[in-house]
mmCIF file of the N, C-alpha and C atoms, coordinates in Angstrom:
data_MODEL
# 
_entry.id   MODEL 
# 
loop_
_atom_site.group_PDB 
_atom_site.id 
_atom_site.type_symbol 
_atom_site.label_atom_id 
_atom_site.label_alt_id 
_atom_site.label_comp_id 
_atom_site.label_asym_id 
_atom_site.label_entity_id 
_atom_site.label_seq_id 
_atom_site.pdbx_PDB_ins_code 
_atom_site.Cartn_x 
_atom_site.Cartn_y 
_atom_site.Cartn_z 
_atom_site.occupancy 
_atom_site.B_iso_or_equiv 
_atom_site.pdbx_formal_charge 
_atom_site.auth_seq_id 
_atom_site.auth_comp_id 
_atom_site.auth_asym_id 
_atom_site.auth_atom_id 
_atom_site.pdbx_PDB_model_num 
ATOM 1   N N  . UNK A 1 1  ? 113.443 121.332 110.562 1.00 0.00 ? 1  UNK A N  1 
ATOM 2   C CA . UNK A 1 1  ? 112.924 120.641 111.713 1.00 0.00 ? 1  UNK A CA 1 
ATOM 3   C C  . UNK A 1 1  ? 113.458 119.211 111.765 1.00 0.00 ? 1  UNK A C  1 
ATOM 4   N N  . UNK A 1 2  ? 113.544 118.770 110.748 1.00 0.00 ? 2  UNK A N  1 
ATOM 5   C CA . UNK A 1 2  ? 113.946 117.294 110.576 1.00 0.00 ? 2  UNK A CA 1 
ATOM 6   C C  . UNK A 1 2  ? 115.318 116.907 111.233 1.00 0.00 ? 2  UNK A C  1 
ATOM 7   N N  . UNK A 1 3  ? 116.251 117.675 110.275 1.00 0.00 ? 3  UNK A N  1 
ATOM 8   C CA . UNK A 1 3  ? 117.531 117.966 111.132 1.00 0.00 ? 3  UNK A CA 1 
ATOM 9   C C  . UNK A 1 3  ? 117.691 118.242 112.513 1.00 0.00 ? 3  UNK A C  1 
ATOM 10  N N  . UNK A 1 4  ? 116.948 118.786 113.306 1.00 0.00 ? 4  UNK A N  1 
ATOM 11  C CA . UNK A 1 4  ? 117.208 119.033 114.614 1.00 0.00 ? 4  UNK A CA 1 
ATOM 12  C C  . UNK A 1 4  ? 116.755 117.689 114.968 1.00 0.00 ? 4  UNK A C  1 
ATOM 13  N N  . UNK A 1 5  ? 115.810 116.652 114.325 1.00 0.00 ? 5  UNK A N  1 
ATOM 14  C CA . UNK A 1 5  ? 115.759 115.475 115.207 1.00 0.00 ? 5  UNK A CA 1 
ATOM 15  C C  . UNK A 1 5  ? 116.485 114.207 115.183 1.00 0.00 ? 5  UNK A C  1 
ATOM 16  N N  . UNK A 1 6  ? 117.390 114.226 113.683 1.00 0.00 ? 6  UNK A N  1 
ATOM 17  C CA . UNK A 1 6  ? 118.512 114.043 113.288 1.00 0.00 ? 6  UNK A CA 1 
ATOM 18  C C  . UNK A 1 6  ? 119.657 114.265 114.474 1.00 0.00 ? 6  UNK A C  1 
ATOM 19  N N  . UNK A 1 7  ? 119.574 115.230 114.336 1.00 0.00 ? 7  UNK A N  1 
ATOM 20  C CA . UNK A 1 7  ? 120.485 115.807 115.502 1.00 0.00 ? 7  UNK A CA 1 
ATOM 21  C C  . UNK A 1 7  ? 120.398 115.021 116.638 1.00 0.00 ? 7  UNK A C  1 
ATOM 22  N N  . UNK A 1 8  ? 119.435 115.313 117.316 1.00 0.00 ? 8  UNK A N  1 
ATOM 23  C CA . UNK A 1 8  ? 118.862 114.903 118.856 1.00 0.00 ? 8  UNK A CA 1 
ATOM 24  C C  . UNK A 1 8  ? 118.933 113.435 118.924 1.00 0.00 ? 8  UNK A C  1 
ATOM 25  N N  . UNK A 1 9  ? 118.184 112.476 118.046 1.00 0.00 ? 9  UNK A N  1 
ATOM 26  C CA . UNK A 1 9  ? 118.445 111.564 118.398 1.00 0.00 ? 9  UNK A CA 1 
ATOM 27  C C  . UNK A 1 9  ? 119.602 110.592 117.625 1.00 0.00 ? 9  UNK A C  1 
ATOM 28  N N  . UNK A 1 10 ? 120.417 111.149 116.864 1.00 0.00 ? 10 UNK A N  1 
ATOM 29  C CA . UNK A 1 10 ? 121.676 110.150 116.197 1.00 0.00 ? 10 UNK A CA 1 
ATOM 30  C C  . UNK A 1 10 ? 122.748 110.843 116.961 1.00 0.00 ? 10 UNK A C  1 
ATOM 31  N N  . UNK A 1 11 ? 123.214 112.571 117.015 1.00 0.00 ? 11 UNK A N  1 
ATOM 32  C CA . UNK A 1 11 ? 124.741 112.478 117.186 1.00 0.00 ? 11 UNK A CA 1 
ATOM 33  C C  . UNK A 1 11 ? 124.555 113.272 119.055 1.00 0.00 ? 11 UNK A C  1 
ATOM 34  N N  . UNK A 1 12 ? 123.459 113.639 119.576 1.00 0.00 ? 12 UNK A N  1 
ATOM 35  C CA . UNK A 1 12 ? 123.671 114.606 120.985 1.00 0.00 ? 12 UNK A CA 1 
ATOM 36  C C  . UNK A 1 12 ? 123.684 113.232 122.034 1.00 0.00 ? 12 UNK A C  1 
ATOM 37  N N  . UNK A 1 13 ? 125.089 112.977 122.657 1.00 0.00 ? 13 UNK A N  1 
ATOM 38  C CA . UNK A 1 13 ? 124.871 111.654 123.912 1.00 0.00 ? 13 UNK A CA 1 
ATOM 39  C C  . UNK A 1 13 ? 123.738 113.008 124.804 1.00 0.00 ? 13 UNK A C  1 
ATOM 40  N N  . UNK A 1 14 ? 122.691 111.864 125.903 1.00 0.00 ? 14 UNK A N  1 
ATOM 41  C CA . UNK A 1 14 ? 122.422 112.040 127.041 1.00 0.00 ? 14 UNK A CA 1 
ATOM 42  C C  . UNK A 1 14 ? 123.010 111.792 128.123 1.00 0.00 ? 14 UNK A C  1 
ATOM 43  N N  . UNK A 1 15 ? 122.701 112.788 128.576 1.00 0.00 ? 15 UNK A N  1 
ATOM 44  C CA . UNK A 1 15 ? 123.680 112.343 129.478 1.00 0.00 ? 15 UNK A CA 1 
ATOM 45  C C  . UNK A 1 15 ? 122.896 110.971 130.649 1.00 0.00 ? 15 UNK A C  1 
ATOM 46  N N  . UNK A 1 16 ? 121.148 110.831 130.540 1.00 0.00 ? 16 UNK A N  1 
ATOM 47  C CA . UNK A 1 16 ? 120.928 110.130 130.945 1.00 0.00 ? 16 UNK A CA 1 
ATOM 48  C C  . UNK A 1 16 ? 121.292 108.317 130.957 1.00 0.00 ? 16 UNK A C  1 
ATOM 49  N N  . UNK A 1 17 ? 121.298 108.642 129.308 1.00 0.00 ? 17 UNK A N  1 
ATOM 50  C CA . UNK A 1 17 ? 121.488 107.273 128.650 1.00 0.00 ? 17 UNK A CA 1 
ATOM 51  C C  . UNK A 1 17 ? 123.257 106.775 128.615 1.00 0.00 ? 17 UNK A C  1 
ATOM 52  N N  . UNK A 1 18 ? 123.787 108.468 128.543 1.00 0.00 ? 18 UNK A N  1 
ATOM 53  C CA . UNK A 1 18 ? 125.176 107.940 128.149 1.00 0.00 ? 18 UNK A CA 1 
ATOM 54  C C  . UNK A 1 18 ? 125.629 107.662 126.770 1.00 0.00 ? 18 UNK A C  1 
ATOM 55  N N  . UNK A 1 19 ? 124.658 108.111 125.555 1.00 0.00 ? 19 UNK A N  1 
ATOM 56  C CA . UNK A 1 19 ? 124.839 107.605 124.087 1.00 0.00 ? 19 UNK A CA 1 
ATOM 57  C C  . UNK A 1 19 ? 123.880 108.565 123.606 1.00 0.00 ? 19 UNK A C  1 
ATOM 58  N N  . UNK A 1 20 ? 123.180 108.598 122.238 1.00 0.00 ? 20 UNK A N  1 
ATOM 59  C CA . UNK A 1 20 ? 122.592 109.087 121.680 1.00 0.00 ? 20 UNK A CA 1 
ATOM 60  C C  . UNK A 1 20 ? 121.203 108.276 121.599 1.00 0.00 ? 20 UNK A C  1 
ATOM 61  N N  . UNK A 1 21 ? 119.982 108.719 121.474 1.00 0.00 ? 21 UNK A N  1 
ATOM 62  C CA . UNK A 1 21 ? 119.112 107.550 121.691 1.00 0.00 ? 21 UNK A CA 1 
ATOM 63  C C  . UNK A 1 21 ? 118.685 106.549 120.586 1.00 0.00 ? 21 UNK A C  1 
ATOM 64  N N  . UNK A 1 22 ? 119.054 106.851 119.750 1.00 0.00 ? 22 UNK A N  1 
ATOM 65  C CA . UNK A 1 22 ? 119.053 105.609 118.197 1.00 0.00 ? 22 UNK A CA 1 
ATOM 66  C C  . UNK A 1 22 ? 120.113 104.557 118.808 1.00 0.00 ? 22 UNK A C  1 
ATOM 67  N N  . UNK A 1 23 ? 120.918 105.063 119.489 1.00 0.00 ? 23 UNK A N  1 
ATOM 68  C CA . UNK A 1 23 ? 121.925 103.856 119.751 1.00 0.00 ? 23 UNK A CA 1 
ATOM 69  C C  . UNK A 1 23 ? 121.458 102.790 120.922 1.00 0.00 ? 23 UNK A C  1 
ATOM 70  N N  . UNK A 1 24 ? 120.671 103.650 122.319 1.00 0.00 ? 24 UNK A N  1 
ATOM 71  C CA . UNK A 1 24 ? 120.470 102.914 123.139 1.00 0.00 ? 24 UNK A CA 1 
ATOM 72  C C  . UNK A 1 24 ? 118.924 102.472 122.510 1.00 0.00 ? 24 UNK A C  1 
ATOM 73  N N  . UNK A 1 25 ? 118.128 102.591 121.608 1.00 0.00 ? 25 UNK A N  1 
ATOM 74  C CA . UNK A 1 25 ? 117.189 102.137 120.998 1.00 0.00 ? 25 UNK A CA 1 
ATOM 75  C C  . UNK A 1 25 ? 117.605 100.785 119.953 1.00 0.00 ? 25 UNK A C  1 
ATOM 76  N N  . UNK A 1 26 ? 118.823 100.895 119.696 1.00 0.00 ? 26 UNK A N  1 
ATOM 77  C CA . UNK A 1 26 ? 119.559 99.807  118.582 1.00 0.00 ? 26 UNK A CA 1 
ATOM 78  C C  . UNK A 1 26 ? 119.204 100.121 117.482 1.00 0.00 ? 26 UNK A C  1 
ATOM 79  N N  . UNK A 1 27 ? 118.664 101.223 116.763 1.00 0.00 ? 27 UNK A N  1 
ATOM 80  C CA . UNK A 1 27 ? 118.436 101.706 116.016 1.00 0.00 ? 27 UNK A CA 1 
ATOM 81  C C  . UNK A 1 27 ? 119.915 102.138 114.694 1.00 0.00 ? 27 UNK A C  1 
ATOM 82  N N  . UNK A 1 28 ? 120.685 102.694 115.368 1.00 0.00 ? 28 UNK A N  1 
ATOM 83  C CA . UNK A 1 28 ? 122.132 102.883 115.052 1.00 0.00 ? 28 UNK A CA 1 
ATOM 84  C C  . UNK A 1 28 ? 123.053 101.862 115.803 1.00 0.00 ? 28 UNK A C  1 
ATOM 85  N N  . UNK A 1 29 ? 124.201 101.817 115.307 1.00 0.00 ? 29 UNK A N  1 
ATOM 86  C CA . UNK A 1 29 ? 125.455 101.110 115.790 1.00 0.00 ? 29 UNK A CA 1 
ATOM 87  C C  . UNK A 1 29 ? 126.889 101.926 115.888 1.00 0.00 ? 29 UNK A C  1 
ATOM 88  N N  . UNK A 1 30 ? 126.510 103.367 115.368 1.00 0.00 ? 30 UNK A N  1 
ATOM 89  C CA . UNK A 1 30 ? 127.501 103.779 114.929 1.00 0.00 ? 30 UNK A CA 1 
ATOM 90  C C  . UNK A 1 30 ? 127.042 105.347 115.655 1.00 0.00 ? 30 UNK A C  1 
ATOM 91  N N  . UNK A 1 31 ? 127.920 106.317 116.269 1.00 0.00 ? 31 UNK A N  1 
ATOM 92  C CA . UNK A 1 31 ? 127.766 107.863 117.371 1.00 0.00 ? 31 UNK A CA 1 
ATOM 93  C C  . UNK A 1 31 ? 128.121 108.329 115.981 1.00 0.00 ? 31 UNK A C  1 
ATOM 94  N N  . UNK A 1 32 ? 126.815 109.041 115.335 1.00 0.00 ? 32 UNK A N  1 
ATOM 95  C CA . UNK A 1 32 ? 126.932 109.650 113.997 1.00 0.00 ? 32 UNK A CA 1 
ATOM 96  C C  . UNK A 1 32 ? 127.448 111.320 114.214 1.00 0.00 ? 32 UNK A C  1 
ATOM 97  N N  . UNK A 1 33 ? 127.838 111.737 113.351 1.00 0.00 ? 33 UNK A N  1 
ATOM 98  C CA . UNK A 1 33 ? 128.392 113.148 113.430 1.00 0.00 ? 33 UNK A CA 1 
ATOM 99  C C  . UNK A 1 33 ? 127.535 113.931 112.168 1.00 0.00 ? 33 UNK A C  1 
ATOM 100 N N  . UNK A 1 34 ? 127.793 115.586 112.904 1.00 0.00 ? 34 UNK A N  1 
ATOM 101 C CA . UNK A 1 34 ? 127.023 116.590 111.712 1.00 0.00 ? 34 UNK A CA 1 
ATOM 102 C C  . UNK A 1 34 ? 127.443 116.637 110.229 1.00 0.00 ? 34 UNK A C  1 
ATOM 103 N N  . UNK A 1 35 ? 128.818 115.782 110.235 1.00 0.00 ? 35 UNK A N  1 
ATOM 104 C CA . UNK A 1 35 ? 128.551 115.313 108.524 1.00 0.00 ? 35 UNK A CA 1 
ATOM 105 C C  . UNK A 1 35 ? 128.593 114.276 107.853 1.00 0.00 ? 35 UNK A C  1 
ATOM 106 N N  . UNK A 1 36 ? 128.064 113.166 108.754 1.00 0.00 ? 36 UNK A N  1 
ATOM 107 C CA . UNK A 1 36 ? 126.728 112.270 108.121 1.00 0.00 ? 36 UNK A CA 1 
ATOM 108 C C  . UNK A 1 36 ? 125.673 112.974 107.995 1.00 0.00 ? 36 UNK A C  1 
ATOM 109 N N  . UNK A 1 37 ? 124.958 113.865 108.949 1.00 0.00 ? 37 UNK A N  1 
ATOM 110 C CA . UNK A 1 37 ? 124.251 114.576 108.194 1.00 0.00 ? 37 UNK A CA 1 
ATOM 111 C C  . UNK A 1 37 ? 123.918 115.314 107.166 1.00 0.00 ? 37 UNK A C  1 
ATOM 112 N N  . UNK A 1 38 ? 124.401 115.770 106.975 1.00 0.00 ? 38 UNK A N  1 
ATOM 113 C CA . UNK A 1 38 ? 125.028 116.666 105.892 1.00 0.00 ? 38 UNK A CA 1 
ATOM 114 C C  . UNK A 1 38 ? 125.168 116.071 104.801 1.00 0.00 ? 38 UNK A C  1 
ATOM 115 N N  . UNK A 1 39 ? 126.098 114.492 104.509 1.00 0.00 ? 39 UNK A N  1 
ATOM 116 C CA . UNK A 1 39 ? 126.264 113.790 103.478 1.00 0.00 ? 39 UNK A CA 1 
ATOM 117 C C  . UNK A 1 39 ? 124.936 113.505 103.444 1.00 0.00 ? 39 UNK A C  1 
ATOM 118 N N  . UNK A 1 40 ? 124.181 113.064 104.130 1.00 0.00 ? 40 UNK A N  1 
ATOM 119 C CA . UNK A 1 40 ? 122.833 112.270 103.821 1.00 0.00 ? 40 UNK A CA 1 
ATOM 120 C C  . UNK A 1 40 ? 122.142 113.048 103.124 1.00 0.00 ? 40 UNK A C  1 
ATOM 121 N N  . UNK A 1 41 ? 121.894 114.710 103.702 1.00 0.00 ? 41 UNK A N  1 
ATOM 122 C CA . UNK A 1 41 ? 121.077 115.381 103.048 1.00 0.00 ? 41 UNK A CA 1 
ATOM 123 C C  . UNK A 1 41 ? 121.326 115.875 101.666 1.00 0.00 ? 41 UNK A C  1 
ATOM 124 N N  . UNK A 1 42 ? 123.006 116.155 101.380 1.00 0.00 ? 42 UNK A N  1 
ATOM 125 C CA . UNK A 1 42 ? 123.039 116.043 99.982  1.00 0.00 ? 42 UNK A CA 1 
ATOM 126 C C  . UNK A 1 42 ? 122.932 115.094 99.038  1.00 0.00 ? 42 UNK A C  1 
ATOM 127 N N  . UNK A 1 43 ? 122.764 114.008 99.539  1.00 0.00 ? 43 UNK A N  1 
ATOM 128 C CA . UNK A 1 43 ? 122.900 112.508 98.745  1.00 0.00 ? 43 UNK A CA 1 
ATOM 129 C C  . UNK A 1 43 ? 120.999 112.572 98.516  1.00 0.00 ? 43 UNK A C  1 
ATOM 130 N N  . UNK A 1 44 ? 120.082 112.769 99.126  1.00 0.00 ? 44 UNK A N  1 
ATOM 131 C CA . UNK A 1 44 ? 118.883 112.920 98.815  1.00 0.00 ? 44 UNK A CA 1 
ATOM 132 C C  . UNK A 1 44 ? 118.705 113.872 97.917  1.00 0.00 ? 44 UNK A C  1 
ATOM 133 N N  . UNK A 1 45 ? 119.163 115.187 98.058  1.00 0.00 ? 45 UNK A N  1 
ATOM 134 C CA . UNK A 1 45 ? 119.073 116.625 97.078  1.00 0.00 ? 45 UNK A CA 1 
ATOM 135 C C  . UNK A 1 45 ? 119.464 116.070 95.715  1.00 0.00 ? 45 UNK A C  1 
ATOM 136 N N  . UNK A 1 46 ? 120.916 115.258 95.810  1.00 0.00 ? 46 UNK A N  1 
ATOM 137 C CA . UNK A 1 46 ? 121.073 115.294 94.229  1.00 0.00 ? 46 UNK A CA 1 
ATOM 138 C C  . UNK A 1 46 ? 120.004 113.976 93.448  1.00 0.00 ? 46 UNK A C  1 
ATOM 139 N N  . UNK A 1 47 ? 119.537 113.264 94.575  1.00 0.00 ? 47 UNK A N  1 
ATOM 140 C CA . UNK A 1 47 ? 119.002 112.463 93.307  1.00 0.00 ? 47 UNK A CA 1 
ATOM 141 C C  . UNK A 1 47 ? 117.530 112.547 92.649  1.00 0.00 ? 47 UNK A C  1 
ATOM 142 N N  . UNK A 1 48 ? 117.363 112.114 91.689  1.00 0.00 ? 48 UNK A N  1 
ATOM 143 C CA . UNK A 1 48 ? 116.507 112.630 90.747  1.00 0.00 ? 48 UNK A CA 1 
ATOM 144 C C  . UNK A 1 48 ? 115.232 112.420 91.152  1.00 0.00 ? 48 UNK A C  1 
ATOM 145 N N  . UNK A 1 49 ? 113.943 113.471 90.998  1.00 0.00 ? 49 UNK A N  1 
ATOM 146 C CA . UNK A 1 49 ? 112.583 112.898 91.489  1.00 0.00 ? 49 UNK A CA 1 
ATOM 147 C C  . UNK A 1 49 ? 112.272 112.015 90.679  1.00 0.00 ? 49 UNK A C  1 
ATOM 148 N N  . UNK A 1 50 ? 111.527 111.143 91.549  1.00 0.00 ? 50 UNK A N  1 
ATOM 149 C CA . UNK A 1 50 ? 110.345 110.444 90.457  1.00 0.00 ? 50 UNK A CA 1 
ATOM 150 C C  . UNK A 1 50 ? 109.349 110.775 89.717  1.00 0.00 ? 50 UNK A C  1 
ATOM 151 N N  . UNK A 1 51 ? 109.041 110.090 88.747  1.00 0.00 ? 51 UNK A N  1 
ATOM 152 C CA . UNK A 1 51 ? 108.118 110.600 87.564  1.00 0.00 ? 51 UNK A CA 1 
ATOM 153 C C  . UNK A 1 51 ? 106.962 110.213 88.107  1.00 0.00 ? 51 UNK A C  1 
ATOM 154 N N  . UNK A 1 52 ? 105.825 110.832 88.358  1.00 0.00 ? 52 UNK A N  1 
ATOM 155 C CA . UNK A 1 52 ? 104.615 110.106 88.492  1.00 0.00 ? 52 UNK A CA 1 
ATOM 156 C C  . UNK A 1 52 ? 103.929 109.692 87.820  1.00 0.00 ? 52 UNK A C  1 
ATOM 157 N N  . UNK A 1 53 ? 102.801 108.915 87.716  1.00 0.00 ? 53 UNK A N  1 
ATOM 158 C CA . UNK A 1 53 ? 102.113 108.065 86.881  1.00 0.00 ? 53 UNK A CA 1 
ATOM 159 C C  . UNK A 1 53 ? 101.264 108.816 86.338  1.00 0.00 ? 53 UNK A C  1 
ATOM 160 N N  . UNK A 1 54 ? 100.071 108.137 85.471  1.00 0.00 ? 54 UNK A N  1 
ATOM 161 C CA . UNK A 1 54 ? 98.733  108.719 85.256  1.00 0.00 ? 54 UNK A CA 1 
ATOM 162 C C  . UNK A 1 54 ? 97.956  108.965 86.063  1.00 0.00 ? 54 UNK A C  1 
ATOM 163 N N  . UNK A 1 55 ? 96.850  109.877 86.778  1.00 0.00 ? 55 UNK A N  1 
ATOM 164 C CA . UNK A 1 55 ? 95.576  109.401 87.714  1.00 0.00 ? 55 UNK A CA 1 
ATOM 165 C C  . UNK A 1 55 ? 95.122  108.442 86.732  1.00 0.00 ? 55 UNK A C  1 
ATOM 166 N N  . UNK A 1 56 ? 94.430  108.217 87.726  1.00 0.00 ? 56 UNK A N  1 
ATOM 167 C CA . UNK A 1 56 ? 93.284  106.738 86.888  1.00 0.00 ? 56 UNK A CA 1 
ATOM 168 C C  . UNK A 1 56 ? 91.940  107.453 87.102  1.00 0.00 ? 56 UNK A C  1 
ATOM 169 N N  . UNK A 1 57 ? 91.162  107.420 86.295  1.00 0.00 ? 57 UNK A N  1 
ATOM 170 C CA . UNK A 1 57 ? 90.225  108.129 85.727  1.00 0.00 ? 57 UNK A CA 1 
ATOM 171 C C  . UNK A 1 57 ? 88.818  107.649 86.637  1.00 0.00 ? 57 UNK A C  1 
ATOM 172 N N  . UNK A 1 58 ? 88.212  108.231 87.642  1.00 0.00 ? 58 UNK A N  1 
ATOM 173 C CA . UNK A 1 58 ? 87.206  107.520 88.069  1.00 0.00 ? 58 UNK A CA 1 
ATOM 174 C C  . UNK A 1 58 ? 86.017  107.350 87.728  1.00 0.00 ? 58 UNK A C  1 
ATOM 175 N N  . UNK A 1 59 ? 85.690  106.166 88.040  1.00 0.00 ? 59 UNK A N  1 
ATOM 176 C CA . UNK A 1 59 ? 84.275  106.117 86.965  1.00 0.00 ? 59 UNK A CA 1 
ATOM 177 C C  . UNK A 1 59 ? 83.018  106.503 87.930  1.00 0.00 ? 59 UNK A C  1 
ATOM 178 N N  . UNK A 1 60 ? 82.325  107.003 87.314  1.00 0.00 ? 60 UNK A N  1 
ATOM 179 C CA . UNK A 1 60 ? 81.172  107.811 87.796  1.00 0.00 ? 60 UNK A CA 1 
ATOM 180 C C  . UNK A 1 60 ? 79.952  107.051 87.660  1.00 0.00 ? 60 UNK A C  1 
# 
């Protein structure tokens, strides 16, 4: 799902706007393509989760 909004609003111009809407939002600077996507999503996959902490023990 994410990807399709990826999609929609970084690389599909409107034809209303004439651009993609991250761009006419100023959000982007740059008419991104499906592999920036792609790089992005593997660049998240490979990196490592975080460790989580302790709970903290509530007192009663």
């Amino acid at each position: 799902m994410a990807l399709h909004f990826m999609y929609y609003n970084f690389v599909r111009i409107h034809a209303s706007l004439r651009m993609p809407p991250a761009m006419a939002a100023g959000v982007s600077g740059k008419l991104w393509e499906i592999g920036d996507i792609v790089a992005l999503n593997e660049a998240k996959e490979t990196e490592k989760p975080m460790v989580r902490g302790h709970y903290k023990v509530s007192a009663r």
